[in-house]
N, C-alpha and C positions, 0 to 999 in steps of 0.2 A: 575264364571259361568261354567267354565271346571269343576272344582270341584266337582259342583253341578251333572252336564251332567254325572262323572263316578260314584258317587254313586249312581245315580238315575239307571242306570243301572247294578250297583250291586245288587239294592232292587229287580228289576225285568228288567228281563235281555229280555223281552218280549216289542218289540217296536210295535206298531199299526203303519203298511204301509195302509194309507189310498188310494185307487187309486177313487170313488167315491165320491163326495163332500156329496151323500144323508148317505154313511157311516160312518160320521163325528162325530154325536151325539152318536155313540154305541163304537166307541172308546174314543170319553172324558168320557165316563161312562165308561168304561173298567175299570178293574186295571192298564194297563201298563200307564206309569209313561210318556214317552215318543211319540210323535207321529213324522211322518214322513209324510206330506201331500203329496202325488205327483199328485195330480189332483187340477183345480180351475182356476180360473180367476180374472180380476183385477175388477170385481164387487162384486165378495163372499169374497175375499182371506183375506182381514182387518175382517170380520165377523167371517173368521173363525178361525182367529188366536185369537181375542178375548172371543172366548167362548172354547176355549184348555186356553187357560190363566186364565179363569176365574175358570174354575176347576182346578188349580195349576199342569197342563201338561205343557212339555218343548212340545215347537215345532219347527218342523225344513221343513221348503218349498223347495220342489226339483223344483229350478230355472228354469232346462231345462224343465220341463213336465208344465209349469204355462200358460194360456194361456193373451194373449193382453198385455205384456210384450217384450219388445226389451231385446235381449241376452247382454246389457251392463253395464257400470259400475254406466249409469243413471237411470237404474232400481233399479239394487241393491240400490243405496244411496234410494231413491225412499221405495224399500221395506224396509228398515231397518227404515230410518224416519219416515213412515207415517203405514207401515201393523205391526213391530215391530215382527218380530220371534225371539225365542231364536236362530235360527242355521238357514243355508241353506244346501240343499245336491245338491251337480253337477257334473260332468263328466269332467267339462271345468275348467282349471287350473286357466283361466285367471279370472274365477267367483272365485275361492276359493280364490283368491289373493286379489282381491279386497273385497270380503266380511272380509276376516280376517283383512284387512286395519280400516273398519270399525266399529270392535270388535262381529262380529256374530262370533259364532259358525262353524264349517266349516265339514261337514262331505264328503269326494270324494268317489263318488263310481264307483267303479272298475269291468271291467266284465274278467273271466278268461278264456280264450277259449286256453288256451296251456302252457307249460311250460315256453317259454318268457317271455309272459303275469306275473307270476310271477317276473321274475328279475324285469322288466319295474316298478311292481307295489310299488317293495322298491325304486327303484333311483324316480321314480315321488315324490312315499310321503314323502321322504327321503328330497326332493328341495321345496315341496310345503310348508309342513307343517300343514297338514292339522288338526283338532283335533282328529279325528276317520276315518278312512277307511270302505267302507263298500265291501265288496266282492261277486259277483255275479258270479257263483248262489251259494247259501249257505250250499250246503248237500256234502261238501269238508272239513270232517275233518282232513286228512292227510293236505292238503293247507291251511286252516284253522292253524293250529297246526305251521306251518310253518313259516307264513306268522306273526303271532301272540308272536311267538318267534324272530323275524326278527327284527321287527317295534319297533319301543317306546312308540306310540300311540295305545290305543284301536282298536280293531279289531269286526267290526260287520259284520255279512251275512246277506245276504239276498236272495229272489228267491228261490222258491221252497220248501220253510218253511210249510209242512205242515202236520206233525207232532211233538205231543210233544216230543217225541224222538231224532226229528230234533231238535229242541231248548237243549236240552238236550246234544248230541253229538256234538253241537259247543261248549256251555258253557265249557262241558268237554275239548274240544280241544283249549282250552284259548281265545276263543271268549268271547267278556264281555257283547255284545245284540246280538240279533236277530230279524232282522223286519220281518215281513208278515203281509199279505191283510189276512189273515185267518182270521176272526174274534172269531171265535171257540177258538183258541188257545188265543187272548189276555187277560183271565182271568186268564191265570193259574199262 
């Protein structure tokens, strides 16, 4: 499924960040190959990952943003048995630990507010192991570039994606996706 997750976003390196669950159907129509839910609850969420599925979309559920869900390892088991995503994204180590236990996907995503924030961001995915990073906010192609030559793992931005130029100068700066809520940009 790794595999799968890098060359999907080699095809199109353009991920649909859903943060409206009403914006769901114009991303599974989209072209990007990938979505990234971060809005829902635990009565739409099995709905919605079945109709990303059903159009042949990875999907990956940002655990922390899910609502009627407890932050632990009985959710996760929970989501993974019964809503079935390809991947989750989270913030929290201790989600990325137990979901990869599990065999999800694991995308951590990182906010960089300073030059620390960079070291911290190799020694964390460096212990966690996550499958992809995702870096916020995303129009940092020097950090980008950096960050991307550091890692072993794929490197995706995100935040403030809202230009094609922007998808464009991460790609260029060895970014392998780039999510946004833009929905404008998910075709290209």
């Amino acid at each position: 499924m790794k595999e799968i997750f890098r060359k999907r976003m080699e095809k199109n390196p353009v991920i649909a960040a859903v943060k409206d669950i009403s914006r769901l159907e114009e991303a599974i129509n989209s072209k990007s190959e990938i979505i990234f839910l971060l809005c829902g609850n635990i009565f739409n969420l099995e709905d919605a990952v079945k109709k990303a599925k059903n159009k042949n979309k990875l999907i990956f559920i940002h655990v922390d943003l899910i609502d009627g869900f407890s932050k632990d390892s009985t959710a996760l088991k929970y989501i993974n048995e019964k809503i079935k995503p390809d991947g989750i994204i989270s913030t929290k180590n201790n989600q990325l630990k137990t979901a990869k236990e599990l065999g999800l996907l694991t995308v951590q995503r990182l906010f960089i507010i300073d030059s620390l924030s960079i070291d911290t961001i190799v020694k964390v995915s460096t212990a966690i192991a996550p499958d992809a990073v995702e870096i916020m906010p995303g129009i940092m192609p020097r950090i980008t570039e950096k960050l991307s030559t550091t890692l072993k793992i794929p490197v995706i931005v995100g935040g403030l994606i809202s230009e094609k130029s922007d998808i464009e100068k991460a790609v260029t700066s060895g970014a392998l996706g780039a999510s946004t809520s833009d929905s404008s940009l998910w075709n290209i």
